[in-house]
C-alpha positions as CSV (number, residue, x, y, z in Angstrom):
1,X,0.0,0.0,0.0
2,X,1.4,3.3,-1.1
3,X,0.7,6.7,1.3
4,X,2.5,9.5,-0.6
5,X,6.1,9.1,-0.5
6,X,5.7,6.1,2.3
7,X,5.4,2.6,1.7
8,X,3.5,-0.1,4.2
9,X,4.6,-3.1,4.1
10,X,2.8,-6.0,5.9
11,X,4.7,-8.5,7.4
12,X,4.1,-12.2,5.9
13,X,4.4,-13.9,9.3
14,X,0.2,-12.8,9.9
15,X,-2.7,-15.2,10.6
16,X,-4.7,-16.3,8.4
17,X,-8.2,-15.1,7.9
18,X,-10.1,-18.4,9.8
19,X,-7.8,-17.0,12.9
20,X,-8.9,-13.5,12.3
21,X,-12.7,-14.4,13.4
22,X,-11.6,-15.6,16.6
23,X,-9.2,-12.5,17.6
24,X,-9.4,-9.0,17.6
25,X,-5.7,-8.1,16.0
26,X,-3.0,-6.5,17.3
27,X,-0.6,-4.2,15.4
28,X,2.5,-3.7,15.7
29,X,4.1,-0.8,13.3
30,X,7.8,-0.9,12.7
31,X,9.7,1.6,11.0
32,X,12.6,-0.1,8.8
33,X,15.5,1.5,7.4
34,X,15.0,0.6,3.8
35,X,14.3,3.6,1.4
36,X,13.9,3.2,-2.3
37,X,13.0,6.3,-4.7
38,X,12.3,8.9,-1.8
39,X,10.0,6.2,-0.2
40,X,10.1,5.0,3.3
41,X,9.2,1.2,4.6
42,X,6.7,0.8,7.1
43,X,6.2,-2.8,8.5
44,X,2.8,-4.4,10.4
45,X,3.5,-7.2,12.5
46,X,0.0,-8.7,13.1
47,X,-0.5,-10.8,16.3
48,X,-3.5,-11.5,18.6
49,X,-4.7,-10.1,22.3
50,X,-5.2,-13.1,23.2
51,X,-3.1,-15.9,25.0
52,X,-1.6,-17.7,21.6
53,X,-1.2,-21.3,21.1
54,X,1.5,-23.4,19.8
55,X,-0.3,-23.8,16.3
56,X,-0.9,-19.9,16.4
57,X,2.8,-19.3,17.5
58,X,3.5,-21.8,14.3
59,X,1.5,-19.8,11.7
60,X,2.6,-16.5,12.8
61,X,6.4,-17.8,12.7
62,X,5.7,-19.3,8.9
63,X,5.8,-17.4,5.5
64,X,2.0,-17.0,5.1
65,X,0.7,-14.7,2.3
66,X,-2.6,-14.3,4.0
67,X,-2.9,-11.2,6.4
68,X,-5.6,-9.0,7.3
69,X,-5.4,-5.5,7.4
70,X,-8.1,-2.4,8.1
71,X,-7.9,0.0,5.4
72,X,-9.2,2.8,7.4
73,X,-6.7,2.0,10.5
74,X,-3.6,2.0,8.1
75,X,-4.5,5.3,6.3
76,X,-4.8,7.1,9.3
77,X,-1.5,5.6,11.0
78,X,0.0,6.5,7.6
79,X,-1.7,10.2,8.0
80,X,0.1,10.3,11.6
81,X,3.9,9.9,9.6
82,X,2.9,12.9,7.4
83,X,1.8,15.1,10.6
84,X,5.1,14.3,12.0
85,X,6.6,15.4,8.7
86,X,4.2,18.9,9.3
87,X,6.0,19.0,12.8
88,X,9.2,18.6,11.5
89,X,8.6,21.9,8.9
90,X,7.6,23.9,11.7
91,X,4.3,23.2,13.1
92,X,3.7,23.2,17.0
93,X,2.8,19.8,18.3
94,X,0.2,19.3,20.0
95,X,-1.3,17.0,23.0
96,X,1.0,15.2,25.0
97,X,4.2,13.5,24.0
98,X,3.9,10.3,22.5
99,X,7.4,9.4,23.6
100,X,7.0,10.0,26.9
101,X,4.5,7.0,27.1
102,X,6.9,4.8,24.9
103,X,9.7,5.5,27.7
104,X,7.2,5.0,30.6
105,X,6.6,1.2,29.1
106,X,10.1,0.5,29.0
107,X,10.0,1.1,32.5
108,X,6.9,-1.1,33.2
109,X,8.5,-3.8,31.6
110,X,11.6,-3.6,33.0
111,X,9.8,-3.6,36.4
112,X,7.8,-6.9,36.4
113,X,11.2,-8.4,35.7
114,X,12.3,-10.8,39.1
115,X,14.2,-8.1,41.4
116,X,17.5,-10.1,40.5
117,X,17.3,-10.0,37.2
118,X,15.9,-6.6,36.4
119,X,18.5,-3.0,36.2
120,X,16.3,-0.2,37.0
121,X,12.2,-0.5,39.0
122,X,9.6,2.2,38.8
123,X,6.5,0.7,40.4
124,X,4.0,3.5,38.8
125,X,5.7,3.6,35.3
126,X,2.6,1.3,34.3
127,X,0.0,4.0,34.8
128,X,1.4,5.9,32.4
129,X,0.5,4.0,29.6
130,X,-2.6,4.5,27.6
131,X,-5.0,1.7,27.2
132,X,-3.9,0.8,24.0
133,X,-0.9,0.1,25.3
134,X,-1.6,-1.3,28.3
135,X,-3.9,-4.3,26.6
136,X,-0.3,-4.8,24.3
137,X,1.7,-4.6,27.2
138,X,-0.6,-6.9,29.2
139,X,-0.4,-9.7,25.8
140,X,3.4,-9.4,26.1
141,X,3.0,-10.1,29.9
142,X,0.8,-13.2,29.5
143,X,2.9,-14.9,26.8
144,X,6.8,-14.8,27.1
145,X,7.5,-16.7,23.7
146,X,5.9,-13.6,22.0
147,X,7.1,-11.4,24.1
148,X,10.9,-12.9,23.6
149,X,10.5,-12.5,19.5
150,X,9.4,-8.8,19.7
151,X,12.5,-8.1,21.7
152,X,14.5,-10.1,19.6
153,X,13.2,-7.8,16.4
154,X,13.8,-4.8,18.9
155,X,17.2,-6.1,19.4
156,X,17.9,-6.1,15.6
157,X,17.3,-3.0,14.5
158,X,18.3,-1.2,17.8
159,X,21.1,-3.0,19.3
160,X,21.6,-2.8,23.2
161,X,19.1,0.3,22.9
162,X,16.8,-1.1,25.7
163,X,19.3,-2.5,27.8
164,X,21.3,1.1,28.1
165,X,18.0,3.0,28.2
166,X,17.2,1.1,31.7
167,X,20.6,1.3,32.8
168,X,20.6,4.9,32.2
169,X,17.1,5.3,34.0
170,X,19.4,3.3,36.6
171,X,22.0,5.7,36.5
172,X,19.9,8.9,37.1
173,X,18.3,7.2,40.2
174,X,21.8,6.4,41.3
175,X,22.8,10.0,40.6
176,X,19.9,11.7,42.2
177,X,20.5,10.0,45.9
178,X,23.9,10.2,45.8
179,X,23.0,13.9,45.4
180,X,20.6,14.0,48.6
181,X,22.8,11.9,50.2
182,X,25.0,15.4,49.5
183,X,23.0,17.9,50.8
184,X,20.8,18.5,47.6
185,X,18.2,21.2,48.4
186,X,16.6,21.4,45.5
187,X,16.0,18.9,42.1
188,X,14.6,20.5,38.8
189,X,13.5,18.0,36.3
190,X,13.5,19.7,32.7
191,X,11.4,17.9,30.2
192,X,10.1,16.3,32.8
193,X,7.4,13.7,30.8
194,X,6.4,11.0,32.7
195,X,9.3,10.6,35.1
196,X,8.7,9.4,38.7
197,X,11.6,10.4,40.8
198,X,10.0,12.5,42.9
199,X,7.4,10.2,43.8
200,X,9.3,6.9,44.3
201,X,12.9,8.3,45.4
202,X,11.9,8.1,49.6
203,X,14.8,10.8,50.4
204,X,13.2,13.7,48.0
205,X,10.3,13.5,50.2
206,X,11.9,15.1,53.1
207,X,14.2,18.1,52.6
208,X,14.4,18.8,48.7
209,X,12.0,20.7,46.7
210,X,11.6,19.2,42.9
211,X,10.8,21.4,40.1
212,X,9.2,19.9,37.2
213,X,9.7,21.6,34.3
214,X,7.8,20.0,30.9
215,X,5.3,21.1,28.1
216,X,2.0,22.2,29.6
217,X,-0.1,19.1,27.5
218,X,2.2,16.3,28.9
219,X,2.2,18.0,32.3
220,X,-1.2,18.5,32.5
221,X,-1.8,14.6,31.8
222,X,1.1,13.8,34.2
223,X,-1.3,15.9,37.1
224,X,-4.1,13.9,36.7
225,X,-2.2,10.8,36.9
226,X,-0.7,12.0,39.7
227,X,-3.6,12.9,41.3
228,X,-5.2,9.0,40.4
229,X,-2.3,7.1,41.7
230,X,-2.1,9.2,45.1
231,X,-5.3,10.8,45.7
232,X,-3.7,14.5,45.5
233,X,-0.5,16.4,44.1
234,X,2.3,16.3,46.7
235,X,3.5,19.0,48.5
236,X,7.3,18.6,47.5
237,X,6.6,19.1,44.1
238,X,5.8,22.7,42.1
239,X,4.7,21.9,38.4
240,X,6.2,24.4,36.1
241,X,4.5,24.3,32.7
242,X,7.1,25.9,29.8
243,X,7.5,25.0,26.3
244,X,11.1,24.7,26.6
245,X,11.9,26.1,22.9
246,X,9.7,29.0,22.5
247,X,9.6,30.0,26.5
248,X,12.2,31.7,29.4
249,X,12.6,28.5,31.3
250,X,14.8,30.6,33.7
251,X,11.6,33.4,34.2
252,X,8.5,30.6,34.9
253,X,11.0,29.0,37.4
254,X,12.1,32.2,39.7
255,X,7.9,32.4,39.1
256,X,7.6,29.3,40.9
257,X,9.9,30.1,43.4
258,X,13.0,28.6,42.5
259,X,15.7,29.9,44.5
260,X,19.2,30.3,43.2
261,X,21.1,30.4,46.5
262,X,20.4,26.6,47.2
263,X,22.2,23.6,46.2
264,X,20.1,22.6,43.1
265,X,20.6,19.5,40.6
266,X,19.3,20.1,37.0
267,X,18.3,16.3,35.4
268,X,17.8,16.3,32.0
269,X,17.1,12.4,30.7
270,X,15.7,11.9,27.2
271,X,15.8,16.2,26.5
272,X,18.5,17.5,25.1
273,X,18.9,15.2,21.9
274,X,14.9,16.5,21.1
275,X,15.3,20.4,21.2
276,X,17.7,22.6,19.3
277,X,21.3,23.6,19.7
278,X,20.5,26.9,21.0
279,X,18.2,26.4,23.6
280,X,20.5,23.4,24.6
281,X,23.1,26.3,25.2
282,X,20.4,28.9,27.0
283,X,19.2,25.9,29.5
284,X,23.0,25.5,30.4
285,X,23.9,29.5,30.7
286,X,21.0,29.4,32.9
287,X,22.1,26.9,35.0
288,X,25.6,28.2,35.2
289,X,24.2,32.1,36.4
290,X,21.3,31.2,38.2
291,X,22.8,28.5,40.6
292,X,24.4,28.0,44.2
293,X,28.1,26.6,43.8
294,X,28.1,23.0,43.9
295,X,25.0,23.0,42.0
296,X,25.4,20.2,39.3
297,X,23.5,18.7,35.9
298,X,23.2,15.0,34.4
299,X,22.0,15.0,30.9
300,X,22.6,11.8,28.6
301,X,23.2,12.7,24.8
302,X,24.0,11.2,21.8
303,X,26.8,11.5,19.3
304,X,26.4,14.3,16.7
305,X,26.9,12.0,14.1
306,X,23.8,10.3,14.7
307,X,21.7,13.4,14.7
308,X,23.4,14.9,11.3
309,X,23.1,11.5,9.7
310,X,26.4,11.0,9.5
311,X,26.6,8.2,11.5
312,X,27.9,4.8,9.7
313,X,26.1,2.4,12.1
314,X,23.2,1.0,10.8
315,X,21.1,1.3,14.7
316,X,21.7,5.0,13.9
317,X,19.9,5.2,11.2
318,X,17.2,3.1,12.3
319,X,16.9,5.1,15.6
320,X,16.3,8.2,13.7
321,X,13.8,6.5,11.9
322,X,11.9,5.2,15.3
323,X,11.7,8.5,17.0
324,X,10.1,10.4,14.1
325,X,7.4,7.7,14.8
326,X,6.7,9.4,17.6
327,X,6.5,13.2,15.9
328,X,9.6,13.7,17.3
329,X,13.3,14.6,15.4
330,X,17.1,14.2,16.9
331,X,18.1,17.9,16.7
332,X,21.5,18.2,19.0
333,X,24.1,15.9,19.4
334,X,27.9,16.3,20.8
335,X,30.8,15.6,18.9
336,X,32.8,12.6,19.9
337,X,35.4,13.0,22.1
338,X,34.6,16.6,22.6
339,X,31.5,16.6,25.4
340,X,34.7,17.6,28.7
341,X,35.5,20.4,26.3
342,X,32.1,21.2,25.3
343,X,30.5,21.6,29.1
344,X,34.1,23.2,30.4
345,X,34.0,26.3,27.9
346,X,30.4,26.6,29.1
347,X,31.4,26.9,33.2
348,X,31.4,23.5,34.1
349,X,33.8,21.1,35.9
350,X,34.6,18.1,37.3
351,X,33.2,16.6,34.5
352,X,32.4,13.1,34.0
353,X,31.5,11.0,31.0
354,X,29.8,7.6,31.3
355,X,29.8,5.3,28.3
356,X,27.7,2.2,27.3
357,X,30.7,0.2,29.2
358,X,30.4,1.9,31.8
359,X,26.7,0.8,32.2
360,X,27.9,-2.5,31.5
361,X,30.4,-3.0,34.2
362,X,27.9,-1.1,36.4
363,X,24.7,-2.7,36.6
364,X,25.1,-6.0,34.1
365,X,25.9,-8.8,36.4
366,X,25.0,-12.7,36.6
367,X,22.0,-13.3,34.3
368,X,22.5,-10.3,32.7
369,X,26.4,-10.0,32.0
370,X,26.3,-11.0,28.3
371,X,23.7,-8.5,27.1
372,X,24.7,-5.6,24.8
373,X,25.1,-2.5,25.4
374,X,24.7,0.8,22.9
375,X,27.5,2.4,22.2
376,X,25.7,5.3,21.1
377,X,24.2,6.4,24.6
378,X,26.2,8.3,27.1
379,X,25.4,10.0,30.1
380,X,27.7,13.4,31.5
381,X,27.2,15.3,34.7
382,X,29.3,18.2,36.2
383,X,29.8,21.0,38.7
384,X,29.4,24.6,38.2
385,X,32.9,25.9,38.6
């Protein structure tokens, strides 16, 4: 099926059309990296909700031709990849951020793992995710075998990206006691999305205020969760609507009463590759003028080769392919080799970079000591000089 200049391709390994009357479908879209003539490859992978059986496993495992899909479904999934090429030529997005939900279910799943086996837990990451998602996540729960081949797929086209992405979500947790532990008076959370710290970190409770800074349409849906999972908004917490690339981040927070004399931690997970160069640079300036010495900030970044498509690895290439799923575009990236240089001509010190190895010698242990890592992920925090 053609969709202006995008292809959708459905995957072979479908049911056949007897199954189909006994299941409502599942599907599954994939963005692959194969482009011919300007077009771009969509994939359906097409499973059912319910628990599947060793003869369904079979069929969906065999080259079958026959496959159902909906028409009207794919044309308006296909209609979502040309808003997000709208968004990418300018146009404001609007309603909350898709990503933010795909990040909160790596969490979930992460978190039903045994507490042995799993590298990072975030017990209210699951109420994040819409019911759509939830039903998915809730199929992949029930049945491990299918479960095992979609992360095997994941695994294919983005190699080691989950397994750094909880480790990183490891990291940051990590980070942030270690920080309290320091005498950390306050925490502000930029692009905040669905993040939990500040509900299920015990030690933020007690003597540090958290800022959470985000867009107001995914911070007004993060309220209301909020407000579902606890019965009210906590009193630790000041909610600081901003669209960080057209707003004075630095103005709505001394609003909110943000207070530059005290020891503050900036946390930016899963920003700074999403907004522009410059207001990369303003957040920083910012935080380097408006903060109590031994004030620090954790961001994690990615090369600048993968966001000027230069890079040569091929989970590059698909990764900028999976985020524009989600109406979303890699727009900063550091140089490699350069990020110590890059933070120290803009105030900073004691700066540290943490690679994929680093996760690796950090966190993957016993079961987990053979998985891979992404190479492609790092994570730097520093001091205001």
């Amino acid at each position: 099926m053609k969709y202006g200049r995008f292809n959708l391709i459905l995957d072979p390994r479908g049911h056949d059309f007897a199954d189909l009357a006994a299941h409502k479908m599942w599907k599954i879209w994939l963005m692959q990296d194969v482009q011919s003539k300007g077009k771009i490859n969509y994939t359906a992978n097409i499973v059912s909700d319910s628990p599947i059986t060793r003869e369904e496993w079979e069929l969906m495992n065999t080259e079958k031709t026959k496959f159902f899909f909906d028409f009207d479904e794919g044309s308006n999934w296909l209609q979502k990849i040309v808003d997000i090429e709208e968004n990418n030529n300018g146009l404001m997005r609007k309603g909350p951020n898709k990503m933010a939900e795909y990040i909160a279910a790596g969490r979930a799943m992460e978190s039903i793992k045994p507490e042995g086996e799993r590298i990072c837990y975030d017990p209210y990451a699951i109420h994040f995710i819409g019911k759509e998602s939830l039903r998915y996540f809730e199929l992949l729960s029930r049945n491990s075998e299918t479960a095992k081949s979609i992360m095997e797929h994941f695994e294919r086209l983005y190699p080691g990206v989950y397994n750094s992405s909880v480790a990183k979500v490891r990291y940051f947790d990590d980070f942030v006691r270690t920080s309290v532990d320091k005498g950390l008076e306050q925490l502000v959370i930029l692009g905040t999305g669905y993040d939990t710290r500040a509900y299920r970190i015990e030690k933020l409770k007690e003597n540090v205020k958290v800022y959470e800074v985000d867009h107001p349409d995914t911070q007004c849906v993060k309220m209301e969760k909020i407000k579902e999972i606890f019965g009210s908004l906590p009193d630790h917490v000041v909610y600081v609507p901003v669209d960080l690339v057209t707003e004075d981040i630095g103005q709505r927070l001394m609003q909110q009463g943000y207070n530059r004399s005290q020891k503050t931690l900036f946390v930016m997970e899963g920003l700074t590759c999403y907004i522009p160069p410059k207001v990369v640079d303003e957040i920083l300036s910012f935080i380097v003028k408006n903060s109590a010495r031994g004030s620090a900030v954790i961001f994690d970044y990615f090369p600048e080769s993968l966001v000027n498509g230069t890079c040569v690895l091929e989970a590059g290439k698909n990764l900028q392919n999976f985020v524009e799923q989600y109406n979303e575009s890699f727009q900063f990236g550091i140089k490699e080799g350069t990020v110590e240089t890059f933070l120290a001509q803009r105030g900073f010190s004691q700066i540290k970079n943490v690679t994929g190895e680093d996760f690796k010698r950090a966190y993957f242990h016993g079961k987990n000591e053979n998985m891979e890592v992404c190479g492609l992920l790092s994570i730097v925090h520093a001091v205001i000089k």
